[in-house]
N, CA, C and O atoms as a Tinker XYZ file with bonds, in Angstrom:
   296  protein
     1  N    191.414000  -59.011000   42.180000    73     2
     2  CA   192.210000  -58.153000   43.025000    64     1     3
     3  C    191.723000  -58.307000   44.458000    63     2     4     5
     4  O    190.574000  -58.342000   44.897000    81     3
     5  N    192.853000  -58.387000   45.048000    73     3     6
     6  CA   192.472000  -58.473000   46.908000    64     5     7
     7  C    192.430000  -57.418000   47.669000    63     6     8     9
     8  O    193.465000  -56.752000   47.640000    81     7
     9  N    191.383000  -56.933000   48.514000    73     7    10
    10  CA   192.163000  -55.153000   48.796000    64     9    11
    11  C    191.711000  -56.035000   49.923000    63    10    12    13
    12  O    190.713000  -56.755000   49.956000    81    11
    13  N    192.941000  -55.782000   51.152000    73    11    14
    14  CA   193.061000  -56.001000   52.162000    64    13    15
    15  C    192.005000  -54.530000   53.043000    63    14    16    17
    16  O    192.157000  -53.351000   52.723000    81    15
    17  N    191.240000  -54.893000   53.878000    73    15    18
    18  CA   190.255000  -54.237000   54.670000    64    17    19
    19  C    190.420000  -54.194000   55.831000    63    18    20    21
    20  O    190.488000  -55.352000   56.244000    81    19
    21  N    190.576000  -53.161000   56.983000    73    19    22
    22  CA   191.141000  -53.206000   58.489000    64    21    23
    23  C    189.536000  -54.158000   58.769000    63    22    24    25
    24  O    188.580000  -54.064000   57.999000    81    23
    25  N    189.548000  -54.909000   59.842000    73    23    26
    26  CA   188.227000  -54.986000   60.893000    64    25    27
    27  C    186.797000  -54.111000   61.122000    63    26    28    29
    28  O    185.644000  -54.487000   61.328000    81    27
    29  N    187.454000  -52.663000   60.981000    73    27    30
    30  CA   186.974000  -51.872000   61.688000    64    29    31
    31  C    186.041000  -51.482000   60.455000    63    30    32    33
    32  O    184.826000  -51.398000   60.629000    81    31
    33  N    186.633000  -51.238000   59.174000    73    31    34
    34  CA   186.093000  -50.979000   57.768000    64    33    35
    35  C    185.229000  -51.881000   57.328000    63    34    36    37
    36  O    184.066000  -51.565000   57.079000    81    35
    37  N    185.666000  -53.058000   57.186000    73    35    38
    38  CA   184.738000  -54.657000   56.831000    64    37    39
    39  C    183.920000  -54.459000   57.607000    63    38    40    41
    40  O    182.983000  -54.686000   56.842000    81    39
    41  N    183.394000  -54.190000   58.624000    73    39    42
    42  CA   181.850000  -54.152000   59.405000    64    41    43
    43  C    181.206000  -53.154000   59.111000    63    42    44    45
    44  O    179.998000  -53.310000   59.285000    81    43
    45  N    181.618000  -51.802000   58.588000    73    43    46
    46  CA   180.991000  -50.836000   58.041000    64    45    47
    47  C    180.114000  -51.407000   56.693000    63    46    48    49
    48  O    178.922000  -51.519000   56.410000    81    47
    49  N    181.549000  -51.729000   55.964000    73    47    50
    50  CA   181.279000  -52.307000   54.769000    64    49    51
    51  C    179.507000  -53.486000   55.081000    63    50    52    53
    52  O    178.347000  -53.092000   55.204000    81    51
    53  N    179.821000  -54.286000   55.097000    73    51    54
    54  CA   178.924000  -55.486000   55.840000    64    53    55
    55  C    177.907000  -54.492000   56.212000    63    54    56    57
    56  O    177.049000  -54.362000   55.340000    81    55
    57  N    177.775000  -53.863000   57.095000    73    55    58
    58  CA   176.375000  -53.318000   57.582000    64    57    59
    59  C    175.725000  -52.090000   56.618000    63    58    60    61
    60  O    174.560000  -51.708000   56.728000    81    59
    61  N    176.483000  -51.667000   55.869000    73    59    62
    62  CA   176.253000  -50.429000   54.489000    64    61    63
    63  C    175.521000  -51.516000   53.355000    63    62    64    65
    64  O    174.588000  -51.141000   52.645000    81    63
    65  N    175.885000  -52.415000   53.315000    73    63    66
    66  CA   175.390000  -53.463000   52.349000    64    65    67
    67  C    174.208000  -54.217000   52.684000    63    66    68    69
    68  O    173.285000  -54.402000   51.892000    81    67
    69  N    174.251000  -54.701000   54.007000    73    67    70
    70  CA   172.876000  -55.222000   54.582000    64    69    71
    71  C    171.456000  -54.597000   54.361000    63    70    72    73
    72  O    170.372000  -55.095000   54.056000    81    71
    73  N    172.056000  -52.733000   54.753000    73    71    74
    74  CA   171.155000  -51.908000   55.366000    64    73    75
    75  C    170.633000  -51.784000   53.819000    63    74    76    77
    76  O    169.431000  -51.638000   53.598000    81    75
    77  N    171.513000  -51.843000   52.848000    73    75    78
    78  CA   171.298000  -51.245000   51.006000    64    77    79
    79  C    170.594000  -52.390000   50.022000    63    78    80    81
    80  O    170.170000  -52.432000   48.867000    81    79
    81  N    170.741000  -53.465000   51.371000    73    79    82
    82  CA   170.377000  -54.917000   50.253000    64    81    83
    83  C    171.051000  -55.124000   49.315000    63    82    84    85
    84  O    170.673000  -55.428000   48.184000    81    83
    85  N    172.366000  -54.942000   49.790000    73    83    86
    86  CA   173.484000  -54.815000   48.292000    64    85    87
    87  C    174.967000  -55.871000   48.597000    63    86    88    89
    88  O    175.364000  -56.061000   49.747000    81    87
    89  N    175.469000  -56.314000   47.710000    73    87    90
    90  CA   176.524000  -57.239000   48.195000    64    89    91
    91  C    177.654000  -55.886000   48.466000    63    90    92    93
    92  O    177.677000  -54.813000   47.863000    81    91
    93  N    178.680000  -56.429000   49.742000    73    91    94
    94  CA   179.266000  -55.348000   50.276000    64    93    95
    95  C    180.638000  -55.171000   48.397000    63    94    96    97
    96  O    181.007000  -54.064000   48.005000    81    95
    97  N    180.981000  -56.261000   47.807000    73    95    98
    98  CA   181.749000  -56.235000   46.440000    64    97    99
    99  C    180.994000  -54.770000   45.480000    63    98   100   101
   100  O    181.714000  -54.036000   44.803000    81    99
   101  N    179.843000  -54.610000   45.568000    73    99   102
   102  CA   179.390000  -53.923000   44.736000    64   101   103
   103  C    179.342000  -52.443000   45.349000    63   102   104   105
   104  O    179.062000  -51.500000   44.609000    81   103
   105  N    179.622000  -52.245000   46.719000    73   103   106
   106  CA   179.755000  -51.224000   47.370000    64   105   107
   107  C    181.097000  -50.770000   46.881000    63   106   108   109
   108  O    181.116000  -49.667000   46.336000    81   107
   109  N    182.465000  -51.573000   47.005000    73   107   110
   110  CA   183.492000  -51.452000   46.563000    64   109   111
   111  C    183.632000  -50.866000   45.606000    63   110   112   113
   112  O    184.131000  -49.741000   45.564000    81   111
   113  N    183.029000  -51.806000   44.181000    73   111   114
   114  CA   183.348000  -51.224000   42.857000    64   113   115
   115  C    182.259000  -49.478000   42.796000    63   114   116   117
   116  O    182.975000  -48.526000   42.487000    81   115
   117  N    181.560000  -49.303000   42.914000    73   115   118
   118  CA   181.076000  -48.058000   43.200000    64   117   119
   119  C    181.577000  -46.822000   43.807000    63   118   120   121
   120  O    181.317000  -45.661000   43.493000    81   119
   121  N    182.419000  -47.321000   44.827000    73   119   122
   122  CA   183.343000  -46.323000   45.809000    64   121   123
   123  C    184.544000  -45.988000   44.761000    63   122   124   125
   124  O    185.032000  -44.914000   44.408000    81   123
   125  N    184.804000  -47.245000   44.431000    73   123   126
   126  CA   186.157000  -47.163000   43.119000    64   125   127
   127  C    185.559000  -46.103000   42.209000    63   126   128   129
   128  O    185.631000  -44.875000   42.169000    81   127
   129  N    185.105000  -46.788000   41.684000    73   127   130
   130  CA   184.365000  -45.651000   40.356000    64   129   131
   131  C    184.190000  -44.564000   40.401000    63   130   132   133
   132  O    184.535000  -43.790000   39.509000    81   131
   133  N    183.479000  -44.164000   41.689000    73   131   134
   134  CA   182.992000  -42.566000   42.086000    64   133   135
   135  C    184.603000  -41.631000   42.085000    63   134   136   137
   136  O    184.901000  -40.577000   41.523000    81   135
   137  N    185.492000  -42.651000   43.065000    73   135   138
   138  CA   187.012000  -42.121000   43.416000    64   137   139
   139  C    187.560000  -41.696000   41.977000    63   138   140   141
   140  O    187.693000  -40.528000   41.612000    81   139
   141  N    187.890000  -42.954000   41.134000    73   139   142
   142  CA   188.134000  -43.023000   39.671000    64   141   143
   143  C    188.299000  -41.111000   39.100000    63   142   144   145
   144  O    189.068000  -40.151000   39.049000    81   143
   145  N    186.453000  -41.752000   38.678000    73   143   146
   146  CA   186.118000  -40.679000   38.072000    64   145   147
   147  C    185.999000  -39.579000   38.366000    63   146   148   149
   148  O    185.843000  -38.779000   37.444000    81   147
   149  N    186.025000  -38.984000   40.029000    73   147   150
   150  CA   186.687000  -37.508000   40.387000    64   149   151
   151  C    187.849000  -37.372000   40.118000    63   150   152   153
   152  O    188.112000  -36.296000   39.581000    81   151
   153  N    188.892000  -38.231000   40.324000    73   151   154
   154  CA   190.340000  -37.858000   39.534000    64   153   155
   155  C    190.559000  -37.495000   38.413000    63   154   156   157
   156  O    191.229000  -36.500000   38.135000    81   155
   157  N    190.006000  -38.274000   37.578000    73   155   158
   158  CA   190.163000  -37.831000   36.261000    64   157   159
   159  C    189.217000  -36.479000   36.309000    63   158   160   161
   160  O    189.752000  -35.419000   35.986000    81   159
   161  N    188.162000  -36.480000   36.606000    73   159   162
   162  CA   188.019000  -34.775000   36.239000    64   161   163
   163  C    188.607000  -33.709000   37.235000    63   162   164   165
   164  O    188.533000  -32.510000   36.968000    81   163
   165  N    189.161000  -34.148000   38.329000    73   163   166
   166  CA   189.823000  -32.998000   39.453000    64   165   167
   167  C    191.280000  -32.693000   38.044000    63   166   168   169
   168  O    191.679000  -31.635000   37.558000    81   167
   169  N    191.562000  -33.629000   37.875000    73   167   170
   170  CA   193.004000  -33.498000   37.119000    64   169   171
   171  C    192.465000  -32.804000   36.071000    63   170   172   173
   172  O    192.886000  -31.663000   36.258000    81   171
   173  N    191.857000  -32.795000   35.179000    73   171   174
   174  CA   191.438000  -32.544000   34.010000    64   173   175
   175  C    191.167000  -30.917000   34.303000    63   174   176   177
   176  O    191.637000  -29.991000   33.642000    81   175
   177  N    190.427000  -30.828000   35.279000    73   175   178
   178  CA   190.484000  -29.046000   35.765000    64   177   179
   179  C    191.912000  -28.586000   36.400000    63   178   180   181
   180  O    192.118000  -27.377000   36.293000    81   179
   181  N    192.638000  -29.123000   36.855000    73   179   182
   182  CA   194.074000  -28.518000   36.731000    64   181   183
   183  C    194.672000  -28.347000   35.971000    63   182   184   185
   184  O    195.285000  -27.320000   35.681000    81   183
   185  N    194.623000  -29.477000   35.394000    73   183   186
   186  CA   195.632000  -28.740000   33.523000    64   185   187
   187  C    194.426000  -27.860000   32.752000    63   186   188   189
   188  O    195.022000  -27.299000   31.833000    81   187
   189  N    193.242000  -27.540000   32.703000    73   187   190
   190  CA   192.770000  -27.239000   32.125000    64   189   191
   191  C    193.198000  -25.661000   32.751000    63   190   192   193
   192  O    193.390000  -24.644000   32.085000    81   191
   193  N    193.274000  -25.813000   34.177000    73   191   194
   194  CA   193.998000  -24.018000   34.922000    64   193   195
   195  C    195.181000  -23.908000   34.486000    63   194   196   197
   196  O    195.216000  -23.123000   33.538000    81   195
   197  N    196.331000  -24.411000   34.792000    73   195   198
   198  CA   197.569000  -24.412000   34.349000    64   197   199
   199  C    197.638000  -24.228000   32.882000    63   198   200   201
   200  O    198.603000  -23.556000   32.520000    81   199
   201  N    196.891000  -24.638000   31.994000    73   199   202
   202  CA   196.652000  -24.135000   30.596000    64   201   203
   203  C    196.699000  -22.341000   30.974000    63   202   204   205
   204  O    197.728000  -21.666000   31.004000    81   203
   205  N    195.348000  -21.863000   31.227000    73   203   206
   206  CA   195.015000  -20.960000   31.303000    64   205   207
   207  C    196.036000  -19.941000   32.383000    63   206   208   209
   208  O    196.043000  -18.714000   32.491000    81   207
   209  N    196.629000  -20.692000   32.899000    73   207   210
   210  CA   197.295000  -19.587000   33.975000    64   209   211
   211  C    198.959000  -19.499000   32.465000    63   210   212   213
   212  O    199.515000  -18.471000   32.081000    81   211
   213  N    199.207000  -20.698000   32.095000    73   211   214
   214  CA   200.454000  -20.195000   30.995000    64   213   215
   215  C    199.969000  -19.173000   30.180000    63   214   216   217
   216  O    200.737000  -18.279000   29.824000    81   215
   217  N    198.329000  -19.184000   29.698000    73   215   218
   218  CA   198.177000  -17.972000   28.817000    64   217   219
   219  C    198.270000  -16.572000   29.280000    63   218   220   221
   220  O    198.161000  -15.597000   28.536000    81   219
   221  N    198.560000  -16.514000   31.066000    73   219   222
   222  CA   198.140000  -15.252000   31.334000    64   221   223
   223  C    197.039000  -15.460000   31.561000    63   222   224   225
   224  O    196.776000  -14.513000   32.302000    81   223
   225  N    196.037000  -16.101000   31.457000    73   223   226
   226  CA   194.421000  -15.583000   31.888000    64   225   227
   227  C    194.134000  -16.145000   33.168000    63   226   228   229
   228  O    193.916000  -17.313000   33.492000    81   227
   229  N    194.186000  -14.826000   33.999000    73   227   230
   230  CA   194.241000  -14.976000   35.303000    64   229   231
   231  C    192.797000  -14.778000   36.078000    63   230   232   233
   232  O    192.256000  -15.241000   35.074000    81   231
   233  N    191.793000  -14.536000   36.869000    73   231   234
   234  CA   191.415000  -13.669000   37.566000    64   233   235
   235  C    191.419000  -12.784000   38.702000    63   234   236   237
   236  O    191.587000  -13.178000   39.856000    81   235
   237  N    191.218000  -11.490000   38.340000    73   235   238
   238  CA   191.227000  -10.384000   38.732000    64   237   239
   239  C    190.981000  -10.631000   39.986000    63   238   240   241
   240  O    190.106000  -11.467000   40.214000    81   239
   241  N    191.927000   -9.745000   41.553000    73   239   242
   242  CA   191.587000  -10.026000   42.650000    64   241   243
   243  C    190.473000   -9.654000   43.111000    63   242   244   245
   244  O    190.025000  -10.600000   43.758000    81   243
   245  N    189.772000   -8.787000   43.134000    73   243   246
   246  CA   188.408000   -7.939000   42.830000    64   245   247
   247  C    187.345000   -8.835000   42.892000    63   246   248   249
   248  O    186.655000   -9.029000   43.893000    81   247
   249  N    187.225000   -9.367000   41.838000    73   247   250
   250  CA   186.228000  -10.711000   40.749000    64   249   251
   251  C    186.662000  -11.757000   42.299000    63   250   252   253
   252  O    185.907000  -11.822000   43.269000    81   251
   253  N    187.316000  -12.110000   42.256000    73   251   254
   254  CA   187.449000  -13.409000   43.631000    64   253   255
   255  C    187.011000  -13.190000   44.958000    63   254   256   257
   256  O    186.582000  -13.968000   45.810000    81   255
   257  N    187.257000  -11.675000   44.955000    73   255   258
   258  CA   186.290000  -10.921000   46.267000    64   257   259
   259  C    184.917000  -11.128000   46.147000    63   258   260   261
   260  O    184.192000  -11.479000   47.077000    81   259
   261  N    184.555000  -10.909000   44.996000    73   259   262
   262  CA   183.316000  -10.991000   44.427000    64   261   263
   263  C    182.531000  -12.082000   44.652000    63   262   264   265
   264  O    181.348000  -12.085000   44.993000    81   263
   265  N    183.487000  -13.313000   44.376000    73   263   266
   266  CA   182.710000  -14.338000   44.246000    64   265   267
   267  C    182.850000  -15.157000   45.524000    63   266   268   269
   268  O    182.379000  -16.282000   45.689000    81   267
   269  N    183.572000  -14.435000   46.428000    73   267   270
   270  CA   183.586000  -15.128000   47.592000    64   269   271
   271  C    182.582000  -14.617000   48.569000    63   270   272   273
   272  O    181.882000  -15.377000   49.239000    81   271
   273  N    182.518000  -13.215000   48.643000    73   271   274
   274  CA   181.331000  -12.517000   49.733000    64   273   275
   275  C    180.068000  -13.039000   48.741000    63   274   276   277
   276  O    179.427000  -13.729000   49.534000    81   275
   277  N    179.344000  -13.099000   47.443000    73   275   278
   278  CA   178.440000  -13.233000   47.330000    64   277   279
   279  C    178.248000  -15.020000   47.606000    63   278   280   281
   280  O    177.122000  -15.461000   47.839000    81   279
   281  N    179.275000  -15.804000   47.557000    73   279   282
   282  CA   178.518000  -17.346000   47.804000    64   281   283
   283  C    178.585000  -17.019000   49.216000    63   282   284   285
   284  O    177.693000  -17.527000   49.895000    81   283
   285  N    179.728000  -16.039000   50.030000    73   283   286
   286  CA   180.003000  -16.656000   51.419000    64   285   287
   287  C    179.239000  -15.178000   52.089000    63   286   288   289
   288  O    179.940000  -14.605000   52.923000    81   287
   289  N    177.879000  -14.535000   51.787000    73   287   290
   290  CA   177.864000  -13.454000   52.793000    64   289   291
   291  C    178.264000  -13.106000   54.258000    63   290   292   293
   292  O    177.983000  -13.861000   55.189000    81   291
   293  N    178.821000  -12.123000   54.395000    73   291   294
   294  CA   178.801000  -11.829000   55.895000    64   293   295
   295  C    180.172000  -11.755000   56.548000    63   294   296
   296  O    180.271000  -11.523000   57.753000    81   295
């Protein structure tokens, strides 16, 4: 497969690989993979909500207050 690369990207690429001692191809397939495999689990937690939101099992507005001032104080 050919993935066409702007200029501006290929020298990133190239110098991310130099700096890693890594061929810039193996940077690629890694970036792929990482991308890949958040999709499949970003998706996998949406239907897994959309499941749960058809059952009705919602959470409470309260509970979301909750969990927003205690990660986000202030």
């Amino acid at each position: 497969m050919d993935v066409p690369l702007s200029p501006d990207l290929q020298a990133k690429l190239s110098r991310l690989a130099a700096e890693q001692g890594r061929a810039s191809e193996a940077l690629v397939v890694e970036a792929v993979e990482r991308m890949v495999n958040y999709e499949e689990w970003f998706l996998g937690e949406v239907d897994k909500g959309l499941a749960a939101a058809d059952r009705g099992e919602f959470v409470d507005h309260a509970d979301v207050r909750k969990i927003i001032h205690d990660r986000y104080p202030g």
